[in-house]
N, C-alpha and C positions, 0 to 999 in steps of 0.2 A: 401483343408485341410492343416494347416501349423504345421508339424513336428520339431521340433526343433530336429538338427545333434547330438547325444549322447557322447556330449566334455564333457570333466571336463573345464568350461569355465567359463567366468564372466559374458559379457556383451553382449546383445541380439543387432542385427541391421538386417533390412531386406535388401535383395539383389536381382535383377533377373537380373537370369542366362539364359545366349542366347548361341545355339549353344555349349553346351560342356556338357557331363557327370559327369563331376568331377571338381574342379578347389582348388588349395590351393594357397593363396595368403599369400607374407609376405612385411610388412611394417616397416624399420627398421626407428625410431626418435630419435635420438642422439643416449644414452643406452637403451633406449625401445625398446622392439619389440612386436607387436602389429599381433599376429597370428590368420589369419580366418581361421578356419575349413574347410575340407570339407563341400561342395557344392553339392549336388547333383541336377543335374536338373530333374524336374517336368513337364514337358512339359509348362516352361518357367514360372508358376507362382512364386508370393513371397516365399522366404523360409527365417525363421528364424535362423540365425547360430550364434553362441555363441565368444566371444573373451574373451582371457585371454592375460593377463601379462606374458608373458614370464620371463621376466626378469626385476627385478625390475631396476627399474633407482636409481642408489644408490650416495649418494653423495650432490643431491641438496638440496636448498633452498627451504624450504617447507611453506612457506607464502603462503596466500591469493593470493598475490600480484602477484606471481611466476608461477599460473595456465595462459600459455599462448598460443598461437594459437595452439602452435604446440603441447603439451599437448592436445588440445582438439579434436587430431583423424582429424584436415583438409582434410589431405591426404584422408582419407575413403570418407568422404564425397563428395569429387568429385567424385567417381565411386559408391557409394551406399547412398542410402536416409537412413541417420540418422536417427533413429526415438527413442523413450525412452524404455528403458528393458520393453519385453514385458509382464514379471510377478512382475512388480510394484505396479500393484494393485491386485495380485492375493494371498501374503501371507502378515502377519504380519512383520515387520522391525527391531524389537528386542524381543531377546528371552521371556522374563518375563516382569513385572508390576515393576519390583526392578531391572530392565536395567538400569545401567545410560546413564540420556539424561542430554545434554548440549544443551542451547539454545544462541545465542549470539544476543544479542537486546533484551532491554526493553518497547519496545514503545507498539504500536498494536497490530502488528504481532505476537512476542512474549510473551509479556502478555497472549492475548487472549489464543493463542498454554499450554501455563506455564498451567494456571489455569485450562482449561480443560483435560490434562494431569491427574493432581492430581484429579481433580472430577471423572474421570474413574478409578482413582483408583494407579497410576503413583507415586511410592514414593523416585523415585532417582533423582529428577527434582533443575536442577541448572541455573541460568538463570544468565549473566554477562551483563555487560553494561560500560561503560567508565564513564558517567555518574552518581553522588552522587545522584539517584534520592532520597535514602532516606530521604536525609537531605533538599535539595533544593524544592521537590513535584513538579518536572515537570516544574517548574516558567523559563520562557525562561530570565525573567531578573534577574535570577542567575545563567546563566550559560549554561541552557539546550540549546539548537537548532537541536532538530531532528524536524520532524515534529508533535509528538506528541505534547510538546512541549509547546501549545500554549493557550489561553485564552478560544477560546472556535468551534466549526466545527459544520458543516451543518449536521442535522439528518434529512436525508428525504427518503421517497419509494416512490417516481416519479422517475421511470427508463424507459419510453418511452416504446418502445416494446421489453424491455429485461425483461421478466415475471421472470425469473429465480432470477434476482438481487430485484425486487419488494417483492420476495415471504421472500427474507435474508432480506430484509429490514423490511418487514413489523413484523417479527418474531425477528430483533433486538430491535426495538421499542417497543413488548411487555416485554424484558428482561430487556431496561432501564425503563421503569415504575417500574421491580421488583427491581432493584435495587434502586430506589427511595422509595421505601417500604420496602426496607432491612433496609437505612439510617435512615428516619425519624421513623420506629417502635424500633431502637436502636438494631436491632439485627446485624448488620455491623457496626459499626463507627470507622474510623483510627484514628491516634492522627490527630488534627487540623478541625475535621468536630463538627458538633454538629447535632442532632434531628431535625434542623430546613432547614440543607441544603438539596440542592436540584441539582441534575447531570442534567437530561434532562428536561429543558425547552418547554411544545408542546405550543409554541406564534407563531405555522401556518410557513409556508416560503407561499411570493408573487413571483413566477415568471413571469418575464417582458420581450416580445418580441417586435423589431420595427418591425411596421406595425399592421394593424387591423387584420389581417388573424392568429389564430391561428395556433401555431405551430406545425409539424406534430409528435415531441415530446412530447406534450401535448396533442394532439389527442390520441396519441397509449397511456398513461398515464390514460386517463381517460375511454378508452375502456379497461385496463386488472384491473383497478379498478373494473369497474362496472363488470367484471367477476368473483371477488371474493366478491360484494356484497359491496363494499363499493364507489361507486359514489357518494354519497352523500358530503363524504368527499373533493371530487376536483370541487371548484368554481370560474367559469366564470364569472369574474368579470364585462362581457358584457351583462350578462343576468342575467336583475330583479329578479327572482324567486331564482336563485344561488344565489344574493346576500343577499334577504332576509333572505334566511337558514342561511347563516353564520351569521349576524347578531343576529340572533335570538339564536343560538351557543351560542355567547359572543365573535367573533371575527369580529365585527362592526370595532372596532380600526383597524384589518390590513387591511380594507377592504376601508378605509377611509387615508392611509399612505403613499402612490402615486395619483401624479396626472397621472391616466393612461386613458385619454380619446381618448386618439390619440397610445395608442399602447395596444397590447395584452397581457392579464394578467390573470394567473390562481392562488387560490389560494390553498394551499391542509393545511387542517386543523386540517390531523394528526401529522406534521409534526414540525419539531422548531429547535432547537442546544443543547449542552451538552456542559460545562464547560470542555475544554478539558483536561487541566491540572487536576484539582482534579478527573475526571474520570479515567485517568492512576494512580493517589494516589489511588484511589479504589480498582480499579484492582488490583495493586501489592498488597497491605493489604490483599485482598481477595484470593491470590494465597498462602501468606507467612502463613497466617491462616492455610491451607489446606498441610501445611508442603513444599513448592518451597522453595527452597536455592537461594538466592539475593543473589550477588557478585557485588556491585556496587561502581565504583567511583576510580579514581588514575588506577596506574597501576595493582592492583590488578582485577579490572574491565576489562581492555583495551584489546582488543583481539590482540594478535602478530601473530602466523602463527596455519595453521592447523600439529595435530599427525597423520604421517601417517606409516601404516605398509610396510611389503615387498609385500603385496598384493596387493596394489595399494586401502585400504580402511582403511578408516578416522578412528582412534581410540578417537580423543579429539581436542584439543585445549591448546596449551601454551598462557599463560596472558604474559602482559611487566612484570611483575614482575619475571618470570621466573618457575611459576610454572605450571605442567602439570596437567590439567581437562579430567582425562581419559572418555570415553563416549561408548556406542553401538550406539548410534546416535546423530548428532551433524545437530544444525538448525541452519541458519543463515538468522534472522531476524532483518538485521540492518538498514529499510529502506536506507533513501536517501546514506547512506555508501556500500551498499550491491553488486549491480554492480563494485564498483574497485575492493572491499571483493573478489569478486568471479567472476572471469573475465570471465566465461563460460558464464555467463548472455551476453556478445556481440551479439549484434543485439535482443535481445529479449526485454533486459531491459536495460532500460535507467537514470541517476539521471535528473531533471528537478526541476527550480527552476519557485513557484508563486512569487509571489510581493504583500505584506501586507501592508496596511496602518493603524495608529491608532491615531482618532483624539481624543483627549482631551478635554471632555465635562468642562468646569467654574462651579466655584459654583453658578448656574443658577439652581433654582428649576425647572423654566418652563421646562427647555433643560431637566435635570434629568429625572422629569415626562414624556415627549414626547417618549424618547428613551429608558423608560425602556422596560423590557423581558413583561410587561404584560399590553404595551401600545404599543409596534411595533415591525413590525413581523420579522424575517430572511427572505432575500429575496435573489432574481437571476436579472441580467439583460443581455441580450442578451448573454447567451450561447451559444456555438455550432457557435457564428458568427464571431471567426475570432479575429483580431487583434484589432478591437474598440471594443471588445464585453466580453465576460468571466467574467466579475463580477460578487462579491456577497459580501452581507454585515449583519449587525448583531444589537440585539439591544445593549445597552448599558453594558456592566459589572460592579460589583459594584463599580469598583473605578471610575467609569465615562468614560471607555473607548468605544469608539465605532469604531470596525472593519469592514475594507473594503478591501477585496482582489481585483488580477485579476489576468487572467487564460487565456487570449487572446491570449497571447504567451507563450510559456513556456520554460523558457531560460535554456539556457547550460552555465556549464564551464569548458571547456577539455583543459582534462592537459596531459601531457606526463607520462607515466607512466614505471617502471621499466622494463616490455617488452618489452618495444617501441609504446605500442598500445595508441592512443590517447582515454581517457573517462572522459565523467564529473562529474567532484566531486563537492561535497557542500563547496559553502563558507560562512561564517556566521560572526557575530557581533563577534564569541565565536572563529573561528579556525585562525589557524595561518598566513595564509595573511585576517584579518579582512576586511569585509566590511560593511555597514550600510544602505549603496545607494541601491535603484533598478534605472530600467531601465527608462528613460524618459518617455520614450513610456507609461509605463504604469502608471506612474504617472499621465500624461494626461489626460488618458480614466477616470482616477478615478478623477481628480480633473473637469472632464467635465460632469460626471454624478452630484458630490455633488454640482454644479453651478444650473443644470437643474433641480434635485428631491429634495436634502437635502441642500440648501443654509443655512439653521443654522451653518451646520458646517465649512462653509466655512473661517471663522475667527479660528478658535480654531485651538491650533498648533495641528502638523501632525507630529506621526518619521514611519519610515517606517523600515520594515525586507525584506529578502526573504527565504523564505519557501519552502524546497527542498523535494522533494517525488520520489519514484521510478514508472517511464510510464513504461508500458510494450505495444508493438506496435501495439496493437489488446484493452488495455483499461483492458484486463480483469487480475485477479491476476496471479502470482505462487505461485503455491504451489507443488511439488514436490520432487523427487529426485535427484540429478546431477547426469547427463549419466559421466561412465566412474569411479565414485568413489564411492564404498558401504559406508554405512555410513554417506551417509551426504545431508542434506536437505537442500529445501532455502524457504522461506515464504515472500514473497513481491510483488512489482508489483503493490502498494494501488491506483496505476496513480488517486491519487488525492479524489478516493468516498471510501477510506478505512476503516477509525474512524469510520464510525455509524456502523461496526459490530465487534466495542472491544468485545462486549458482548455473541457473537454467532461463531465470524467466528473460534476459535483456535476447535470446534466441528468439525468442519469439516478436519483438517489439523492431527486431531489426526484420523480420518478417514480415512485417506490415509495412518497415520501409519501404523494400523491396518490392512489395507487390506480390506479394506470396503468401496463400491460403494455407491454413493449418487449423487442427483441432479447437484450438483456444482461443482465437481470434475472431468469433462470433459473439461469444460472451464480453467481449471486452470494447465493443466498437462503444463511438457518440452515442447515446439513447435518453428516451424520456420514460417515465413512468405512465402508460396507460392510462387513460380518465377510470377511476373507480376503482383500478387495482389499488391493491394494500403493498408500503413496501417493506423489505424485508428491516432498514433502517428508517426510521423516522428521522426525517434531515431537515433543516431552513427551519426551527418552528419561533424561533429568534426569540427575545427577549422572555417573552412572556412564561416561555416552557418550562418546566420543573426540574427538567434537564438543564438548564443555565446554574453556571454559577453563579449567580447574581441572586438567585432562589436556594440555595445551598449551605446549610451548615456548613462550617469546614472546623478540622479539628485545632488545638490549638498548638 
């Protein structure tokens, strides 16, 4: 039974205690002092003991930027397993419904978090962003480049044997339908949408594997389908009877879109893409509806450093402009910016750029027709395999663009930062060492797939982006509190399957506000990678890695 020691204390960490009665340890860091309580030992099991701030550190620079190793308690960590305050999910995290929260990022994260905030009922909700999304709507060729960001993302629930993520998915996909029914019955409409538009796309995705041997990701795929009754929906494109159901559906077309005779291909036919851009225009409308305060764009937007007390706990946020965003809780959901934001994220999470390509359909009826959303499907090809493999692609968008990612590798670019610590930041068409280029490499893989499947587009020009998201080393999100500072949260970690739950995931994040347990919120707490485990992302490997762009062809 684990007692917590009766300190007036802050911060919870577990420790065993060998051979002593008693022990009081002190840890001095610069002006810190970092005081563990009595210890009592228990005939050696875990005990929970509490640390407080003795003394504030007064004086420094209180940036984002400025939270560094030694701020982050190292020292302990060598002699006691860190682990996250152990009443973080046991009470509520601000006082009243009329708390002010401050959220920083407008993309997913924060949307999603903003909006369901105010649906429970949350009327102090202020959301900032650098970013003019009001004016722009997300359009990356005005400007935008987070990952939201962009034209349009994969909605799918094939999660292989992760039931948990199938169960988010498949209960996001009934909320874009509703919001598809919000639009078109005119009981939602932002400026620039009409009645007739439409967010989520179901035109099916094809996933494509080499070799005839189904995948063992599609296996488990259509085993926890068929546990909640919808097998029906995931078809083997090797097997007659599968194909005739979808046919007979009205998804003949994806089923007819590859030549897949010689390799493994499933197709699931609830599934398709969302308009990502005006998806975020939705969102945000639908949060500002519901009374969220936008702070977007210039310096008034831009987040400078965090407010902090003599306590050692987050009161707000100062903007460049100079002015202070007081808060009882502060989130920071700044995707791919989030890790330099808040350098605690080392080793957890990581920035990581994809490689986008976007070929430019002719005024070619044929081409139009072929590659519309309701003549070819979103698809995969060789996931999960590596450096020739991580692709995925889309049908056409109305200006005639047709998207082709890849994910086979997923690049870094580390830079030196104000502590000394090496992490990577985004770079984009938009920040201030611009770039345009991606990696050779993936150029390749993508110009070698459209040779082999989609030779139409092999003539039509191509520009290319990259697309920066935050891994987390294990794949799954954070959401959380930062150990060591009250007050303040961080919501990220998208490693890339984020967007298809704009719609559901901020439910769960205000869940953890609250103090309230649910299915998903085990996977997503503070954590470290076990000594010796393997992760599922290779993250921090800084300069030196082959994954740097610093190491990387890029095209010209």
């Amino acid at each position: 039974m684990l007692n917590a020691v009766p300190l007036n204390l802050t911060y919870n960490f577990l420790a065993i205690i060998h051979r002593s009665t008693c022990t009081r340890l002190l840890k001095v860091y610069g002006k810190r002092i970092f005081r563990i309580g009595l210890l009592t030992h228990a005939m050696g099991v875990l005990l929970p003991v509490r640390i407080r701030v003795a003394e504030p550190l007064a004086g420094r620079p209180r940036s984002g930027c400025d939270m560094t190793r030694r701020q982050q308690g190292v020292g302990l960590a060598k002699s006691f397993k860190v682990l996250h305050p152990l009443d973080a999910n046991m009470s509520p995290q601000v006082e009243s419904k009329s708390s002010p929260i401050v959220i920083v990022g407008a993309g997913v994260f924060g949307l999603s978090t903003a909006l369901h905030l105010a649906k429970r009922g949350y009327t102090n909700i202020t959301v900032l962003d650098k970013q003019p999304y009001q004016d722009s709507h997300y359009a990356y060729e005005k400007g935008c480049d987070a990952a939201s960001a962009d034209i349009n993302k994969i909605i799918r629930a094939a999660y292989g044997p992760q039931f948990e993520y199938q169960t988010l998915a498949l209960d996001a996909i009934s909320r874009w339908k509703k919001w598809n029914e919000e639009l078109n019955s005119g009981k939602t409409v932002p400026p620039g949408f009409s009645t007739d538009d439409t967010l989520f796309i179901n035109n099916s995705t094809v996933t494509m594997t080499t070799g005839l041997e189904m995948d063992q990701f599609e296996k488990d795929t259509i085993r926890n389908m068929d546990r909640v009754g919808l097998r029906e929906t995931q078809v083997n494109l090797h097997d007659p009877q599968d194909v005739a159901r979808a046919r007979a559906k009205g998804f003949g077309f994806a089923v007819d879109a590859f030549n897949t005779n010689n390799i493994s291909s499933v197709l699931d036919t609830q599934s398709g893409f969302v308009y990502a851009d005006r998806a975020c225009h939705f969102a945000l409308h639908k949060a500002q509806k519901l009374g969220v305060k936008a702070i977007l764009g210039g310096s008034r937007g831009t987040f400078s450093h965090f407010l902090e007390n003599a306590d050692a706990k987050i009161t707000g946020v100062e903007t460049a402009d100079g002015v202070s965003h007081q808060a009882d809780l502060t989130i920071m959901a700044c995707g791919g910016w989030t890790p330099s934001l808040l350098t605690q994220l080392d080793n957890l999470c990581e920035t990581t750029a994809g490689s986008v390509t976007m070929f430019q359909l002719p005024q070619d009826k044929a081409l139009w027709d072929k590659f519309a959303p309701e003549n070819f499907p979103t698809w995969s090809y060789d996931m999960r395999r590596g450096e020739y493999g991580g692709l995925y692609g889309f049908a056409r968008d109305p200006n005639g663009v047709v998207k082709i990612g890849y994910r086979g590798t997923k690049f870094t670019n580390p830079q030196t930062q104000a502590d000394g610590a090496s992490r990577s930041v985004p770079a984009t068409r938009w920040t201030q060492e611009a770039i345009r280029q991606i990696p050779l490499v993936a150029s390749r893989v993508i110009k070698g797939f459209v040779r082999d499947y989609l030779p139409e587009l092999i003539d039509c020009k191509m520009t290319s982006r990259l697309c920066w998201y935050t891994d987390s080393y294990d794949n799954h999100f954070v959401i959380d509190f930062v150990p060591e500072y009250q007050g303040l949260m961080v919501a990220t970690g998208g490693s890339g399957h984020g967007f298809k739950f704009l719609p559901n995931l901020g439910e769960h994040v205000v869940d953890k506000i609250e103090g309230k347990k649910n299915d998903y919120l085990q996977y997503w707490n503070w954590r470290s990678l076990e000594k010796g485990a393997k992760p599922y992302n290779s993250i921090m490997e800084g300069a030196g890695s082959h994954r740097s762009l610093h190491h990387q062809a890029m095209t010209s």
